[in-house]
C-alpha positions in Angstrom: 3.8 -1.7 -9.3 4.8 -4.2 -6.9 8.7 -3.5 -5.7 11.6 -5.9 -5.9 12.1 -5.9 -1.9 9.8 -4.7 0.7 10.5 -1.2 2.1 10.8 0.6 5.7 7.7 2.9 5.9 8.0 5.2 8.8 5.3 8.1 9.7 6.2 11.5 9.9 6.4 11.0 14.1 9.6 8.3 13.3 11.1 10.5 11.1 11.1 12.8 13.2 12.8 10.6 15.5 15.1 9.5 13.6 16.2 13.3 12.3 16.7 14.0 15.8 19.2 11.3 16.3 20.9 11.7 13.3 21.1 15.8 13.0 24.1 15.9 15.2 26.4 13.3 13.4 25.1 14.0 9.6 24.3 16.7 7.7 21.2 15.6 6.0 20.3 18.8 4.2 23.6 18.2 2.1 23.5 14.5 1.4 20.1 14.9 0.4 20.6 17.8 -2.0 23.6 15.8 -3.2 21.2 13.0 -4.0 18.8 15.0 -5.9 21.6 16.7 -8.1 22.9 13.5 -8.6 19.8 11.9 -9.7 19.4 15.2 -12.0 22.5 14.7 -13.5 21.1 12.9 -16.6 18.5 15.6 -18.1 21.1 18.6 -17.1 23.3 16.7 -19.0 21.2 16.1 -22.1 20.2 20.2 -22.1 17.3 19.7 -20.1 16.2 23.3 -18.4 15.4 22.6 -14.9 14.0 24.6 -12.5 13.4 24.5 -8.8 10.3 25.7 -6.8 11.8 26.2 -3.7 10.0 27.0 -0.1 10.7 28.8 3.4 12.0 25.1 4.7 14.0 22.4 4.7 12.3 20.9 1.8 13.5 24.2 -0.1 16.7 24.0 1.3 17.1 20.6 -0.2 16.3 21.6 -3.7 18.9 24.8 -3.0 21.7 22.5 -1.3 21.1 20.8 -5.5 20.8 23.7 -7.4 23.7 24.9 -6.3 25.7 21.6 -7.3 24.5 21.5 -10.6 25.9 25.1 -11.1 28.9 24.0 -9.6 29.1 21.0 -12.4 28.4 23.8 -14.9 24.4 23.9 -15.7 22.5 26.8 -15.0 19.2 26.0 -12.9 16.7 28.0 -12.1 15.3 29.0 -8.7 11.6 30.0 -8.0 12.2 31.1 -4.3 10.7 34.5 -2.4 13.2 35.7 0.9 12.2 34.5 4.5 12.9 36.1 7.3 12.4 32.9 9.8 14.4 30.0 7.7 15.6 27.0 9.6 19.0 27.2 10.2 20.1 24.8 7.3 17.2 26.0 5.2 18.9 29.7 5.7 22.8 28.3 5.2 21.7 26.7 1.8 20.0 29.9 0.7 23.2 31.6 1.4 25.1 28.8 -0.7 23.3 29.8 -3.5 23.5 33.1 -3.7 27.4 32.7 -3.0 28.1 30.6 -6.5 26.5 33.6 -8.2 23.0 32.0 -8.5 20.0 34.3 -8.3 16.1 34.0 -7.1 12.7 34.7 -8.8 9.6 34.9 -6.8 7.2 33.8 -9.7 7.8 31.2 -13.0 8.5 31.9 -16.4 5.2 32.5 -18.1 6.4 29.8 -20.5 9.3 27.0 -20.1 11.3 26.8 -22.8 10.3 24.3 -25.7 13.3 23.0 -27.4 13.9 20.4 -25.1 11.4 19.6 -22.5 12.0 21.1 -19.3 12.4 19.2 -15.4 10.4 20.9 -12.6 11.3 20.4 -9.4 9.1 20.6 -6.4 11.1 21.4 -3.4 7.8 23.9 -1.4 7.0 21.8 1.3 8.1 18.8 2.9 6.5 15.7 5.1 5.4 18.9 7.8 2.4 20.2 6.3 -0.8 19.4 7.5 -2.5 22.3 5.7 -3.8 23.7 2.5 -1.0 25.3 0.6 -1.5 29.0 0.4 -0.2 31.7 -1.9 2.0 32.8 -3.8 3.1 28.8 -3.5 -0.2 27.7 -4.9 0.4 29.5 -7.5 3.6 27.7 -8.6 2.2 24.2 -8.0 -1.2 25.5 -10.4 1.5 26.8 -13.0 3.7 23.7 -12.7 0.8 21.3 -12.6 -0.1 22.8 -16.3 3.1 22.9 -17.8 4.5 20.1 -20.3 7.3 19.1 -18.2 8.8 16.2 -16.4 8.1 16.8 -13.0 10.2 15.6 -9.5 8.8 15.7 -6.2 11.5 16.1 -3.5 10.8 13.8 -0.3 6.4 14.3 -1.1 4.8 15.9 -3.3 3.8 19.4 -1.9 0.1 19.1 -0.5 0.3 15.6 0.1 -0.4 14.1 3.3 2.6 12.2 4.3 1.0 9.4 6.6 -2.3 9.4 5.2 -1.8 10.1 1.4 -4.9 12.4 1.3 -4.4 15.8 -0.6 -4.5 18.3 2.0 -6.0 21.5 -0.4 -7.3 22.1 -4.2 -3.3 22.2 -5.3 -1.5 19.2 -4.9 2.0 19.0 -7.2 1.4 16.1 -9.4 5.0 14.2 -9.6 5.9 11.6 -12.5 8.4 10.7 -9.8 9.1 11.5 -6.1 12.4 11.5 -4.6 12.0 10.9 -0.8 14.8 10.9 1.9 15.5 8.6 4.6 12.4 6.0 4.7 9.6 5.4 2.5 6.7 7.2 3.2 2.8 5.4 3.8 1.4 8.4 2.5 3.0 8.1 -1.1 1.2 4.3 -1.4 -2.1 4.7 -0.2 -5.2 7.0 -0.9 -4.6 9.7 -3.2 -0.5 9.1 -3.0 0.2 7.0 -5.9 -1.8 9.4 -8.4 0.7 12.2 -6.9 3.7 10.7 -6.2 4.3 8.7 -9.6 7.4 6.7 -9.5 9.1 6.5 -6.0 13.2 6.5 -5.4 14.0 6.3 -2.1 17.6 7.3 -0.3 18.4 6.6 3.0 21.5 9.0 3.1 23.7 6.9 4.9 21.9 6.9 8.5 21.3 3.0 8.1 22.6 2.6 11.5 19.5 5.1 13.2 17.2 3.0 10.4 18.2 -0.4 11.5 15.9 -0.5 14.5 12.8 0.2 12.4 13.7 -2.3 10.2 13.3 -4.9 13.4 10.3 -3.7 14.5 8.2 -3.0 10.8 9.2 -6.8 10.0 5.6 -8.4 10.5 5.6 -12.0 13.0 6.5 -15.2 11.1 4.1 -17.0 12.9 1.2 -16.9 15.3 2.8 -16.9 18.5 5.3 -14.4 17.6 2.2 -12.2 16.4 0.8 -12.6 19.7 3.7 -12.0 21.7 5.7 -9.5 19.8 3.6 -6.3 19.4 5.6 -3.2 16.8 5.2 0.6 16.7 2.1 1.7 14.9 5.2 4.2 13.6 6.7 1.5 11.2 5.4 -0.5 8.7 6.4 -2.2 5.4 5.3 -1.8 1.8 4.4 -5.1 0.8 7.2 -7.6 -2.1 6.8 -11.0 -3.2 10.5 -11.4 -0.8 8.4 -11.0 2.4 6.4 -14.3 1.9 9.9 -16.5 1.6 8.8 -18.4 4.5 5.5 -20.0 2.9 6.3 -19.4 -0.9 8.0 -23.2 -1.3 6.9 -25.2 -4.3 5.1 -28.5 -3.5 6.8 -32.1 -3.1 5.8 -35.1 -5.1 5.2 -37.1 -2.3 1.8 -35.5 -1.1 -1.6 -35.7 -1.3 -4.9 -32.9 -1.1 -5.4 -33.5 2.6 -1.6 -31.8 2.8 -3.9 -28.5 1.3 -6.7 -28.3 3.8 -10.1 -27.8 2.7 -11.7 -24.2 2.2 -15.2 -23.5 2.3 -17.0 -20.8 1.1 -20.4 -19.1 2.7 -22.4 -16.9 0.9 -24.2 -16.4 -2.5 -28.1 -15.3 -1.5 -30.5 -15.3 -4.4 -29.6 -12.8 -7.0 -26.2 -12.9 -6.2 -24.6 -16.6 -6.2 -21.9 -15.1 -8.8 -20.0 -14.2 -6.0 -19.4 -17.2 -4.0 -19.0 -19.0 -7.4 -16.0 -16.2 -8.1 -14.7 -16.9 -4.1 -14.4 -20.4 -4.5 -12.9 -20.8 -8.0 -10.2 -18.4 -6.3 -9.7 -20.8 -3.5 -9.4 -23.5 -6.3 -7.3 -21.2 -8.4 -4.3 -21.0 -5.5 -4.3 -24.3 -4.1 -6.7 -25.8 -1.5 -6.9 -29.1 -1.1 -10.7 -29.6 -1.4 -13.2 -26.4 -2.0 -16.9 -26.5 -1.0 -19.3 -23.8 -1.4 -22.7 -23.4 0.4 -25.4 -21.1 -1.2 -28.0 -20.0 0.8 -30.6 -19.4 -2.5 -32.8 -22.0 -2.1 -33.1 -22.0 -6.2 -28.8 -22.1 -6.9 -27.7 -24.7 -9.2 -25.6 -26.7 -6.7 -22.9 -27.0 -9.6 -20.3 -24.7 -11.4 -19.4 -25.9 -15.0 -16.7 -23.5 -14.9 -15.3 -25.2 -12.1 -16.8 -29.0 -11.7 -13.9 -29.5 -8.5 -15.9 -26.9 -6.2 -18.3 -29.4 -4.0 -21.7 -28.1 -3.3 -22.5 -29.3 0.4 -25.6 -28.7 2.4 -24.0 -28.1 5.5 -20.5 -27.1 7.2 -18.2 -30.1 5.8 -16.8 -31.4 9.5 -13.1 -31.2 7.6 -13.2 -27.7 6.8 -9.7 -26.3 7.8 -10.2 -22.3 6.3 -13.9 -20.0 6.0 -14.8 -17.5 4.2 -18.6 -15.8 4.8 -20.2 -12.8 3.3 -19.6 -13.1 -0.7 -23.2 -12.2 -1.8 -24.6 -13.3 1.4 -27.1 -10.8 2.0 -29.0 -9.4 4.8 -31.2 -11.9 5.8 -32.3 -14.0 8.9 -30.3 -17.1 7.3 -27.2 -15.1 6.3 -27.3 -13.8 10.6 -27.9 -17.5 11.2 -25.1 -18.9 9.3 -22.6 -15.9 10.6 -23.7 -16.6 14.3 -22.7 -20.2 13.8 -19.6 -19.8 12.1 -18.0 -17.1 14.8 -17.4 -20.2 16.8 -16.1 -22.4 14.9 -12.2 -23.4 15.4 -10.9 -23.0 11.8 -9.5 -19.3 10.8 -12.3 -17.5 8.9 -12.6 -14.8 6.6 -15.2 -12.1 6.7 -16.2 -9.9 4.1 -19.1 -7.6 2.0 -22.1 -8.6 4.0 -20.7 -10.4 6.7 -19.2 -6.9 7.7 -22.7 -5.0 7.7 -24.5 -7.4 9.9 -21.3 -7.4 12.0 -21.6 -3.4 12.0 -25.5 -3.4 12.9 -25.1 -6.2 15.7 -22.6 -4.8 18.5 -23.1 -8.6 20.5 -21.9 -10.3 17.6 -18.8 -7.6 16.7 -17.6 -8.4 20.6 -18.5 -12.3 19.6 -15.8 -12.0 17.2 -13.7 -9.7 19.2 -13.2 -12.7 21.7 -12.7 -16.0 19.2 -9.6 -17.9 20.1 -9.2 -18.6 16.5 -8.3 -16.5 13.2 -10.4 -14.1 11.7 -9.6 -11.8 8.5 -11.9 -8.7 8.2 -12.0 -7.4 4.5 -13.5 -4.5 4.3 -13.8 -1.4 1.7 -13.9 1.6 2.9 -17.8 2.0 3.5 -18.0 -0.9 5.6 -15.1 0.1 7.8 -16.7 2.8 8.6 -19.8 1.5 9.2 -18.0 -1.0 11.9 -16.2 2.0 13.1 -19.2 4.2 13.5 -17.7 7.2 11.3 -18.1 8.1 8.2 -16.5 6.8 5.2 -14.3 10.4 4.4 -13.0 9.7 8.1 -12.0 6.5 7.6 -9.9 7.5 3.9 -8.6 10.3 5.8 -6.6 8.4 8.2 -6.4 4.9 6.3 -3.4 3.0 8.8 -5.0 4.6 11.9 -8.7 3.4 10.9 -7.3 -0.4 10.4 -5.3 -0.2 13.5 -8.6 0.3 15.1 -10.6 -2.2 13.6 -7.8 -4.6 14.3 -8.1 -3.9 17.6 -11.5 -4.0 17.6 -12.3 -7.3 16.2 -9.4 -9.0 17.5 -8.7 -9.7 13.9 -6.2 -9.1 10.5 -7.8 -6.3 8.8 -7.6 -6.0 5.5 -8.9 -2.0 4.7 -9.1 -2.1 1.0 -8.9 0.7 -1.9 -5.9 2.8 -3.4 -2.8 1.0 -1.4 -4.8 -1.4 1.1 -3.8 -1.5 4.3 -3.0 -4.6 6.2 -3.0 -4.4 10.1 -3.0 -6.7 13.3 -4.0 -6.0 16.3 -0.2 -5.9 17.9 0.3 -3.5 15.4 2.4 -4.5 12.5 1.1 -2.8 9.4 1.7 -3.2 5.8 0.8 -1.1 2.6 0.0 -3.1 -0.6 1.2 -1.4 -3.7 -0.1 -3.7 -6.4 -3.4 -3.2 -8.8 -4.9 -0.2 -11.0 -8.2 1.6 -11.3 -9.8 -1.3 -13.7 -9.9 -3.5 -10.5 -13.0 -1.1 -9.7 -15.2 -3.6 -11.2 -17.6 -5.9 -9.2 -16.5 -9.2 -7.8 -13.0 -8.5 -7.3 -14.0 -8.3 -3.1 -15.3 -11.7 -3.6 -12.0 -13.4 -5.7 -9.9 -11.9 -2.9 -11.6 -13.4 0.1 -11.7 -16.9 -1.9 -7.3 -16.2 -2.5 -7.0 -15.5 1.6 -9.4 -18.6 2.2 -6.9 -20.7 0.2 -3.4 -19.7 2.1 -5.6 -20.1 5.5 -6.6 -23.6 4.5 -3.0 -24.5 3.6 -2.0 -23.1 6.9 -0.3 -20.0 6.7 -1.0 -17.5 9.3 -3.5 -14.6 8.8 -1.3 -11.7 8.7 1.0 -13.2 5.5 -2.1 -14.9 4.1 -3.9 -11.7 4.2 -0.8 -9.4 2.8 0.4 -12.0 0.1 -3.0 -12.7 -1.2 -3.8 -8.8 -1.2 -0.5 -8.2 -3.0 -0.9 -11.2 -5.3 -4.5 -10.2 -6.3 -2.9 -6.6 -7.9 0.0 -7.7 -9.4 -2.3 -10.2 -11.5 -4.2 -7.4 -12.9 -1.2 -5.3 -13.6 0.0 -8.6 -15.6 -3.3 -9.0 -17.3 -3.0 -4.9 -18.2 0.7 -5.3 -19.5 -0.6 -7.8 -22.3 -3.8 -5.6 -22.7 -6.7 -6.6 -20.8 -7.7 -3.8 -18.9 -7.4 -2.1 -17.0 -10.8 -0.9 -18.5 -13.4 -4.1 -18.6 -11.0 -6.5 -16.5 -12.9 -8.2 -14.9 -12.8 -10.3 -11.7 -12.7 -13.9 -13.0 -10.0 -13.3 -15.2 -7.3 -12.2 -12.2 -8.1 -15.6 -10.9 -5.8 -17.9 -13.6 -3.2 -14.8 -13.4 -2.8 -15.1 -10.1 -2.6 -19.0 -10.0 0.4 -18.2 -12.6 1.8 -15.4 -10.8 1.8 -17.5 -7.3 3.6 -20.0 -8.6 6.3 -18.0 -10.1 7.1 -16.5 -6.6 6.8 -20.1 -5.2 9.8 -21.1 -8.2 11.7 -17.6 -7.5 11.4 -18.0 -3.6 12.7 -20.9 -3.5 15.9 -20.6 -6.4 17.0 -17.7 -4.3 15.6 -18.0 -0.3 17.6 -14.6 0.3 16.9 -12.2 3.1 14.8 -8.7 2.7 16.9 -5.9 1.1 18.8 -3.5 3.7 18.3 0.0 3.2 20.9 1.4 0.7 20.9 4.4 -1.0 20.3 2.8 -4.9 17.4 4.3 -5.7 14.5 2.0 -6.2 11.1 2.3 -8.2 7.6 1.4 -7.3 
């Protein structure tokens, strides 16, 4: 679900940093377990058993540092935990702590959680360290846990999730209804497999807002298109995606205007047997606000008219006015489609290119450097198979390291890279990067490629810059189909036309919103705050 305010994701490499700047002011360990008991507080106090699975590290320590507070307000938890001879330091103090208030250890779960009330398991195994599969006896516990009827809490990640990447890292992953994470906001809880583990996200900075403030600075993407060529950010830091971010552009329209204020996007694409999909691009470009919208269809048989949308013009060439592109919905593979995308790479106005634009780009290295070198805008929209085709790897590579394959391609191409699926990844080539946490698995349907490059197409045209247009139409596109599902259609059978007049709706409530409030992004605070 899309978030009230954008939030600081850092990597595991800048939290790192930033523990080691903060370990010798703060004790982290117990602010954070103070956090989590806190945040218990309401099941303990409604009879709620809870019990901690507790590991060898900090992560463990954690969930002890909070076990050992709720005994002290008078609940009994209960500790899954096995001795360790090489604890971390505070990992080992908190293990002590426990066992001083009187609390004892198990090294396996209850064959069956109590069924009066409904239990709360904690996962407090493993933290944003691992990189590998988890092994026994702490397989074990996530197997048990993951079958139990329970509410279940990850502390900082789910155990066996990839931190940066949001890839499970083994067959047993804990599956959280909500993760409790410390410090920043992690990428790997928003992309890939993440939000299927992670389930609801509160995040708590624990007071170190001063060691936070610089990533703040540097995630915050560039305003315009000089900054964005003159400001490059850490690959360490990026942002997940809220309507607040687009504040700049989001401004309802005046009266005294006209269409030509709106620019004038043109859509390329639609081969025979599929001119559906530039019909669906350019009835998006409609739907959020270009001035004009053409579309050109390169099957010769294509009625050059769309009753569902009579406004889209139907032009035999490039229109000499055309102020946004977008090439590839259903343009095929064939010698006009490689015609029409060898003309287009030079023209001046910012283009879009997706779906089969991407694979003749992939198969033609002189036209990927072509691109590479334009002096103008270029959004790349690919899924995850055509990244990797463009990349030369294969497509489990590319969903293995998700913000590290679109860096690439960004550098690549030279362009805004949109790397679609589970928590798309926006990325430029200076490096700002953004997660988009919007949309469900009903926008697996076909067509919804092609409504998202006609959305871009539209901010382009009405001159915003590529990375916002990119993010906010990306964003936008997802939180109309989680509207659409909230009044019942889909997610199963929604389909791609019907986002479109959601989104129209949707955009201009931000517009209203952004401009009733026109306050600045959230600082990081330690309210908790949900996906």
């Amino acid at each position: 679900m899309v978030p009230h305010a954008p939030r600081l994701l850092l990597t595991v490499e800048a939290l790192r940093r930033v523990e080691a700047n903060t370990l010798p002011h703060h004790p982290l360990m117990e602010r954070a377990g103070t956090f989590l008991a806190d945040h218990l507080m309401s099941w303990a106090a409604k009879g709620h058993p809870i019990v901690f699975l507790c590991g060898p590290g900090n992560n463990g320590g954690d969930g002890l540092v909070a076990a050992r507070l709720l005994r002290a307000r008078g609940f009994d938890p209960e500790v899954i935990a096995i001795p360790h001879p090489q604890r971390p330091a505070d990992a080992a103090a908190a293990w002590q702590g426990w066992l001083a208030t009187g609390g004892s250890v198990h090294p396996e779960p209850p064959a069956l959680l109590p069924g009066e009330r409904q239990a709360v398991i904690v996962d407090a195994c493993f933290g944003i360290g691992l990189t590998r599969p988890i092994a026994p006896p702490y397989a074990h516990w996530i197997e048990w846990a993951n079958c139990q009827n329970a509410h279940r809490i990850a502390v900082d990640i789910p155990s066996g999730l990839d931190a940066d990447a949001g890839t499970s890292l083994g067959p047993v992953t804990f599956c959280a209804a909500e993760t409790v994470t410390f410090l920043a906001d992690k990428p790997g809880l928003h992309t890939a497999d993440g939000p299927d583990y992670a389930g609801e996200v509160a995040v708590a900075t624990l007071a170190v807002d001063a060691e936070l403030a610089p990533w703040y600075q540097r995630s915050a993407f560039p305003v315009t298109n000089e900054q964005a060529a003159c400001a490059p950010a850490p690959s360490q830091a990026g942002l997940l995606l809220a309507p607040s971010l687009f504040s700049p552009w989001l401004k309802p329209r005046p009266h005294n205007t006209h269409k030509g204020h709106y620019g004038h996007a043109v859509v390329i694409g639609g081969a025979t047997g599929m001119v559906g999909a530039v019909h669906l691009a350019a009835r998006a470009a409609l739907m959020l606000g270009a001035g004009k919208v053409s579309a050109i269809a390169l099957s010769k048989t294509a009625a050059r008219f769309d009753p569902l949308a009579p406004e889209v013009m139907w032009p035999q060439q490039l229109p000499g006015d055309a102020t946004a592109l977008a090439i590839g919905p259903g343009l095929g593979r064939t010698s006009d489609s490689i015609a029409w995308l060898h003309a287009l790479v030079d023209h001046p106005a910012p283009i879009v290119i997706d779906a089969d634009a991407l694979n003749l780009t992939a198969s033609a290295p002189t036209l990927a450097q072509r691109i590479a070198q334009r002096r103008h805008l270029t959004v790349i929209t690919p899924h995850p198979g055509e990244a990797a085709r463009l990349l030369g790897v294969t497509t489990t590579e590319v969903q293995e390291q998700r913000i590290a394959a679109a860096h690439r391609l960004a550098t690549q191409l030279g362009a805004v890279v949109v790397l679609k699926g589970c928590g798309a990844i926006i990325a430029e080539p200076n490096g700002h990067w953004a997660i988009n946490p919007s949309g469900h698995g009903g926008m697996a349907s076909g067509g919804m490629g092609d409504a998202l490059a006609g959305l871009i197409a539209a901010l382009l045209a009405q001159g915003w810059p590529p990375f916002p247009a990119a993010a906010c139409a990306t964003l936008l596109h997802g939180a109309a189909a989680e509207e659409l599902s909230a009044t019942g259609i889909g997610p199963a059978g929604l389909t791609a036309s019907e986002t479109l007049a959601a989104a129209r709706a949707l955009f201009n409530q931000w517009c209203r919103d952004s401009a009733s409030t026109r306050q600045p992004a959230q600082s990081p605070s330690d309210s908790p705050s949900s996906r």
